[in-house]
C-alpha positions in Angstrom: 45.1 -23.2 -9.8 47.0 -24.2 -6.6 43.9 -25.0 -4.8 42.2 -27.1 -7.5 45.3 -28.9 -8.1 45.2 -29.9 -4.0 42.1 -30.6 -4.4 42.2 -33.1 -7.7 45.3 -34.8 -5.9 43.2 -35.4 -3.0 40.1 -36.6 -4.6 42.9 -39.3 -6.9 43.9 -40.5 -3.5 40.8 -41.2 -2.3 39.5 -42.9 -5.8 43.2 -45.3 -5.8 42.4 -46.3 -2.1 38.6 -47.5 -2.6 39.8 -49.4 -5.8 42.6 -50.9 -3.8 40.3 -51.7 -0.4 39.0 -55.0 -1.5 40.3 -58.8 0.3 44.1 -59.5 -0.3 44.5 -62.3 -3.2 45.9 -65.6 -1.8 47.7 -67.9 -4.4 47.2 -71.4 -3.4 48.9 -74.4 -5.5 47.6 -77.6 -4.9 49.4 -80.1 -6.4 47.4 -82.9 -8.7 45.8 -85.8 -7.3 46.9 -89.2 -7.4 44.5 -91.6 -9.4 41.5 -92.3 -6.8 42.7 -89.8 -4.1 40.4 -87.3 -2.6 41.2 -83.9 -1.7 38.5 -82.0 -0.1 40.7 -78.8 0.9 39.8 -76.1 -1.7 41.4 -72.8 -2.1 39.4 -69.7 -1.1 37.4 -68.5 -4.1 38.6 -66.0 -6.5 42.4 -66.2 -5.0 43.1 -66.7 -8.5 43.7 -64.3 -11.3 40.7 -62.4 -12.5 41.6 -63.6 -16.8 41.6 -67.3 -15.4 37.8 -66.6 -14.1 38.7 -66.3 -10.6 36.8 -63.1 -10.4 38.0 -61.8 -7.0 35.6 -61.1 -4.0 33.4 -59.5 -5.8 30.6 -59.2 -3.7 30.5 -57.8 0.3 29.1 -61.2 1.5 31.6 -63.1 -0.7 30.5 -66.1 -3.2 27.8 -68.8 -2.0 31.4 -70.6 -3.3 32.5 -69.8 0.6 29.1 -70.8 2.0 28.7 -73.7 0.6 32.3 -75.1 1.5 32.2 -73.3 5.0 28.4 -75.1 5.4 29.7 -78.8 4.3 26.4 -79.4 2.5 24.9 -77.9 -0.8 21.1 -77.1 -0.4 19.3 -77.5 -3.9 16.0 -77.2 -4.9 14.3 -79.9 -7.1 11.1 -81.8 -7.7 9.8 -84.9 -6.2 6.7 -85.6 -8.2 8.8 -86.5 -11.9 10.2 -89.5 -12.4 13.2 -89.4 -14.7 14.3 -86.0 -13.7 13.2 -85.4 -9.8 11.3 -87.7 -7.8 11.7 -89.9 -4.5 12.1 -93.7 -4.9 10.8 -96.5 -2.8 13.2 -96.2 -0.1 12.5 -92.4 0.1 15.7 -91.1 -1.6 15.5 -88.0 -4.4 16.3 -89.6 -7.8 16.9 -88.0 -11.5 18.5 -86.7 -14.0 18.0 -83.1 -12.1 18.8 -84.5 -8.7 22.3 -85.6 -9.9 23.3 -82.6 -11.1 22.9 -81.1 -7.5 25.3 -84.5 -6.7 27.7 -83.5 -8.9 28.0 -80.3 -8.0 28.4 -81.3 -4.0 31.1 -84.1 -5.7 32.9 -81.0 -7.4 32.7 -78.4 -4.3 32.8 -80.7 -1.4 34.0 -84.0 -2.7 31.0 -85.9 -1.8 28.2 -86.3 -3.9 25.9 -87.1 -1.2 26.5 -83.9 0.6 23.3 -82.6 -0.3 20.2 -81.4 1.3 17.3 -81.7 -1.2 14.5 -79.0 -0.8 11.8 -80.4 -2.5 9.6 -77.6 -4.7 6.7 -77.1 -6.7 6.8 -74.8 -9.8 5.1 -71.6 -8.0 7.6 -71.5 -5.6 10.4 -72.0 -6.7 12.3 -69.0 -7.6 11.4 -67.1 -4.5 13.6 -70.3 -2.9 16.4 -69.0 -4.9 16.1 -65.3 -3.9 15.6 -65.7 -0.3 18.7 -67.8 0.2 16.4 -70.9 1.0 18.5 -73.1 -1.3 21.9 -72.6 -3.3 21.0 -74.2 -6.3 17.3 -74.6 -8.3 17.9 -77.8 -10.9 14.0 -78.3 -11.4 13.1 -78.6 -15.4 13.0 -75.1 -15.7 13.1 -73.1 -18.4 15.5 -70.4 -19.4 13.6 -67.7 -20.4 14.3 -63.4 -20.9 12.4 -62.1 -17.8 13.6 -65.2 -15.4 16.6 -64.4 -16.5 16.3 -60.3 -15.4 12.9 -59.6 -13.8 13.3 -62.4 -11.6 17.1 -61.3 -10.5 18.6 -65.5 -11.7 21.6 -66.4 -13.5 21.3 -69.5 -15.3 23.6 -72.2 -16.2 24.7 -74.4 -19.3 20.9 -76.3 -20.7 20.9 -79.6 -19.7 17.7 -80.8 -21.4 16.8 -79.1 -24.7 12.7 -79.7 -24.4 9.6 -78.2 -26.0 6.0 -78.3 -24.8 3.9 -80.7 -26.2 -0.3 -81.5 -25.0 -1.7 -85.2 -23.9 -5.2 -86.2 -24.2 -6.7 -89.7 -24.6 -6.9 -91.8 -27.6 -10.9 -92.5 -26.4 -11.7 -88.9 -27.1 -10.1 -89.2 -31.1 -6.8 -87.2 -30.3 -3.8 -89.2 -32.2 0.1 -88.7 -32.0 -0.6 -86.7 -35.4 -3.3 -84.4 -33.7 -3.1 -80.8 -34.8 -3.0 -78.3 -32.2 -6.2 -76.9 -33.4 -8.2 -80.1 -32.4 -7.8 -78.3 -28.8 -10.3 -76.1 -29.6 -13.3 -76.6 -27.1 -11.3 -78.6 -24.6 -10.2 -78.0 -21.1 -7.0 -77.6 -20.6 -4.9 -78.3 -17.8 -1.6 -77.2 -16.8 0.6 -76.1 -14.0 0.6 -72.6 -12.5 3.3 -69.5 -12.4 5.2 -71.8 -15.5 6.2 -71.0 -19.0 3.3 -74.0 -20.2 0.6 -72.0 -18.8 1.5 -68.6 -21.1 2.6 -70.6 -24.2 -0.6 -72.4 -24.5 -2.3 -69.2 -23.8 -0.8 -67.1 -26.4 -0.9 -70.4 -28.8 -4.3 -70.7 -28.3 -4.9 -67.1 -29.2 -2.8 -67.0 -32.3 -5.0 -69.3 -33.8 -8.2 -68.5 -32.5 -9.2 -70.9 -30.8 -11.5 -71.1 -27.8 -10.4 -72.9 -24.3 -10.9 -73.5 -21.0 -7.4 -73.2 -19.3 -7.1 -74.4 -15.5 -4.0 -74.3 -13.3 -3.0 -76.1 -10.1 0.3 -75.8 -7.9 0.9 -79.2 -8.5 1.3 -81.3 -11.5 -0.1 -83.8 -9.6 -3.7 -82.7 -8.8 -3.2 -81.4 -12.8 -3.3 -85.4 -13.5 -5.7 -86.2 -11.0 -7.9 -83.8 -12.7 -7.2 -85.5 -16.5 -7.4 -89.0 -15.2 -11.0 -88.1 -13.9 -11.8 -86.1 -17.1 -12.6 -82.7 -15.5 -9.4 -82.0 -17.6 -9.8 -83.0 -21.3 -5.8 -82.2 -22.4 -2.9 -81.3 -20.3 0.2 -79.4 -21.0 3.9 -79.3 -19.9 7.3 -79.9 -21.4 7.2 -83.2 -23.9 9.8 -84.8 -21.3 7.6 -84.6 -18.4 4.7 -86.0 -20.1 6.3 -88.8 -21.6 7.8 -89.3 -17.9 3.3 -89.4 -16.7 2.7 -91.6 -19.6 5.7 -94.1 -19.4 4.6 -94.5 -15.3 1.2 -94.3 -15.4 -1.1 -97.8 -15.5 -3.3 -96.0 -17.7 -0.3 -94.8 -20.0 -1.7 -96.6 -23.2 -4.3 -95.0 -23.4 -3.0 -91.6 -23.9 -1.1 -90.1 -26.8 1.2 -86.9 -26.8 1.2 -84.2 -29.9 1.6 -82.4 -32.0 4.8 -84.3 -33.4 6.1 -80.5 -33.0 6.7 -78.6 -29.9 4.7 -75.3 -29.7 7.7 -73.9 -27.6 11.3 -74.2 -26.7 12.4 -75.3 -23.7 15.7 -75.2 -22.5 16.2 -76.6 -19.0 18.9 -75.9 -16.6 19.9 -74.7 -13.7 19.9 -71.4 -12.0 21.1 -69.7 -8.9 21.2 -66.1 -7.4 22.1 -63.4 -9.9 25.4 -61.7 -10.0 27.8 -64.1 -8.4 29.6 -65.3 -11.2 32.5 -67.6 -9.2 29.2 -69.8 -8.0 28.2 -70.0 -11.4 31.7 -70.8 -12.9 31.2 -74.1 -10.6 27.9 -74.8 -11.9 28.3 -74.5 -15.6 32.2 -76.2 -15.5 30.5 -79.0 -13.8 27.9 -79.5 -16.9 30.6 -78.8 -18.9 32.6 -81.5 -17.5 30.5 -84.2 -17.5 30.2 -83.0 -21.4 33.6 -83.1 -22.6 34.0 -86.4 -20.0 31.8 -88.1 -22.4 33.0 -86.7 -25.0 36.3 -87.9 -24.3 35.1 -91.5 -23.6 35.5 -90.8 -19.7 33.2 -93.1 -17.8 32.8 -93.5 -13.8 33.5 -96.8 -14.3 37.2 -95.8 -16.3 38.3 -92.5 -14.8 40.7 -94.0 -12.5 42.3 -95.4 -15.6 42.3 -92.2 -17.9 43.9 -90.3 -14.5 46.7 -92.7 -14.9 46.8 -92.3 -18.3 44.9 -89.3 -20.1 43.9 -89.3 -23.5 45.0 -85.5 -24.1 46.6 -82.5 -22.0 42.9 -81.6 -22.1 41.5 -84.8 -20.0 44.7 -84.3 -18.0 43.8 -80.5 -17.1 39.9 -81.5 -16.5 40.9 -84.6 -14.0 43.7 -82.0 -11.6 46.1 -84.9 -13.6 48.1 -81.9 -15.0 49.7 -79.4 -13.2 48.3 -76.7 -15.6 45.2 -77.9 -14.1 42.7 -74.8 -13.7 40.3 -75.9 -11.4 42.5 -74.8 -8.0 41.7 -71.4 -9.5 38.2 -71.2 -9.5 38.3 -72.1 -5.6 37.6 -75.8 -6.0 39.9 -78.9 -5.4 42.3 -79.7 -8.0 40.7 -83.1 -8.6 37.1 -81.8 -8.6 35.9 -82.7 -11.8 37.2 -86.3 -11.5 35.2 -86.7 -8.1 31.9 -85.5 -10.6 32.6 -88.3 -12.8 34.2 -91.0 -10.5 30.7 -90.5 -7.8 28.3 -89.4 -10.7 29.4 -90.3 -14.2 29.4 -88.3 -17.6 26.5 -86.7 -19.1 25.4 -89.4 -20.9 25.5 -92.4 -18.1 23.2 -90.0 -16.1 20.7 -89.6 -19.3 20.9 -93.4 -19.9 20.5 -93.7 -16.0 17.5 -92.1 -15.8 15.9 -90.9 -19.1 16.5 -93.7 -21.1 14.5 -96.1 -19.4 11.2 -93.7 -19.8 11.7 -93.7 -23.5 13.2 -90.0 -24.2 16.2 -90.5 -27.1 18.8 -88.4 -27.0 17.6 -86.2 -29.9 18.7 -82.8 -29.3 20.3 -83.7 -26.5 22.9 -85.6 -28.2 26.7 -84.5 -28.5 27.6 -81.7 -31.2 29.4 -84.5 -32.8 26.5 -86.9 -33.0 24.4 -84.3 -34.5 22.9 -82.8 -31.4 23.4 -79.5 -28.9 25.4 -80.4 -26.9 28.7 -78.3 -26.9 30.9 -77.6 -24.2 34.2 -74.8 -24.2 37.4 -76.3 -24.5 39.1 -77.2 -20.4 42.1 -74.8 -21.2 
């Protein structure tokens, strides 16, 4: 009995000291921004309690958190061939609703929006940019779906664009806004490959019997080459992007989206390496900020003003105006979530900035209290 007790004591000793072996916590108070100041200094990540969502250093390598700050730039992946969402302009510069989320996550980490290296991808290859370390961040329409989310080894953030896929084909060939999806049937249909389009329309297609000819290419682009030359009779994406084609496109007129109905959902986000959940506080407190900013009435143009003044303890908290401010304690600087919307704006100036102008309403993308999805947690 002697022995085993030895033994059992030893074996506790051993268990206590692995459990206790991990980096010393650092507390590190950083006191709240004056209106318009910058403070780029951040506390090292997880030095706050676990409860608050500081998480510890959780993983060997630490958090792409450190990296990112250590690096002084935020690599993200987007797309360069949508406008709206992720395109380059005429002087050359990524643009789009997707491309300022990657701002406003450089604004929040390093404050400096423009801190940010753009990798520009197509759909196919995409997630193995994520998995190989190529880029920090993916924010590239893409959907949130069950075996991206395990099989693929991604974590996902907050959706930023609820969507649904939708087909375009010309008015010339008798396709109307009110075009069943069964008036496919014959038809060549184009669409990008290694996407969620491609299996929808697939197992659509099947459902209800209907006979196609599906074709994919890397890029969306040679997909609409292909339909502007009519080798492709109907192409296929999320609604979003193909309004963005028609609204940009000379020959826009002369194309009409349906059905009126989605055949999918699509909720688009952005996603990162799996299992580091201090990166992916950043991310999704960054969407949620720029939610509850507008929520709140916070503008780029008034933030200075609201620093000065908040509306609530919760504005106060979300600006580093308080000093039960929380954001010190995910790693980040106090005033991190100002810099997103002083250097970016709320969620809805960058939807009227760049998704407006092609057309897209807010729809589902509205506020919870307008009738829409869009619902942040409370900054407390």
């Amino acid at each position: 009995m002697g022995k085993k007790l030895t033994l059992l004591t030893a074996v506790f000793a051993l268990v206590v000291a692995a459990c206790g072996g991990g980096a010393e916590e650092t507390t590190t108070t950083t006191a709240a921004p004056e209106p318009g100041e910058t403070t780029t200094t951040a506390p090292a990540p997880g030095g706050g309690d676990a409860g608050a969502g500081g998480g510890g250093a959780e993983q060997a390598g630490g958090s792409l958190l450190d990296t990112v700050i250590a690096r002084g730039t935020l690599n993200c992946g987007v797309n360069e061939t949508l406008a709206g969402f992720g395109f380059k302009d005429e002087t050359g510069q990524f643009v789009g609703f997707d491309v300022d989320l990657c701002r406003a996550v450089a604004a929040a980490v390093l404050g400096d929006a423009d801190a940010v290296k753009f990798e520009p991808l197509t759909a196919a290859a995409r997630f193995e940019a994520v998995n190989s370390g190529l880029i920090d961040l993916l924010s590239r329409n893409t959907t949130w779906t069950q075996s991206r989310d395990t099989d693929l080894g991604l974590d996902f953030g907050p959706t930023t664009y609820y969507d649904g896929q939708q087909l375009m084909a010309k008015k010339a060939d008798g396709f109307t806004a009110d075009s069943p999806l069964t008036d496919i049937a014959g038809a060549v249909v184009c669409t990008n490959a290694g996407t969620t389009t491609e299996k929808n329309i697939t197992e659509a297609s099947a459902a209800l019997g209907l006979d196609i000819t599906l074709q994919t290419f890397e890029d969306f682009n040679i997909v609409m080459e292909n339909f502007k030359s009519g080798a492709c009779d109907v192409v296929t994406t999320d609604g979003s992007g193909l309004v963005s084609r028609k609204a940009t496109d000379p020959a826009g007129d002369e194309w009409v989206i349906f059905p009126s109905v989605p055949i999918s959902k699509e909720p688009l986000g952005p996603a990162w390496k799996q299992n580091d959940s201090v990166w992916g506080d950043v991310v999704r407190w960054t969407v949620y900020a720029m939610i509850i900013a507008e929520e709140k009435g916070i503008t780029s143009a008034n933030v200075d003003q609201m620093v000065a003044n908040p509306p609530d303890g919760e504005a106060a908290r979300l600006l580093g105006a308080s000093e039960d401010e929380i954001q010190t304690k995910m790693g980040l600087p106090a005033d991190a979530f100002y810099q997103v919307i002083k250097q970016v704006g709320n969620y809805g100036e960058v939807f009227d900035r760049h998704l407006t102008p092609l057309g897209l309403n807010r729809g589902l993308n509205a506020l919870w209290s307008d009738g829409g999805l869009l619902y942040a947690p409370p900054a407390r």
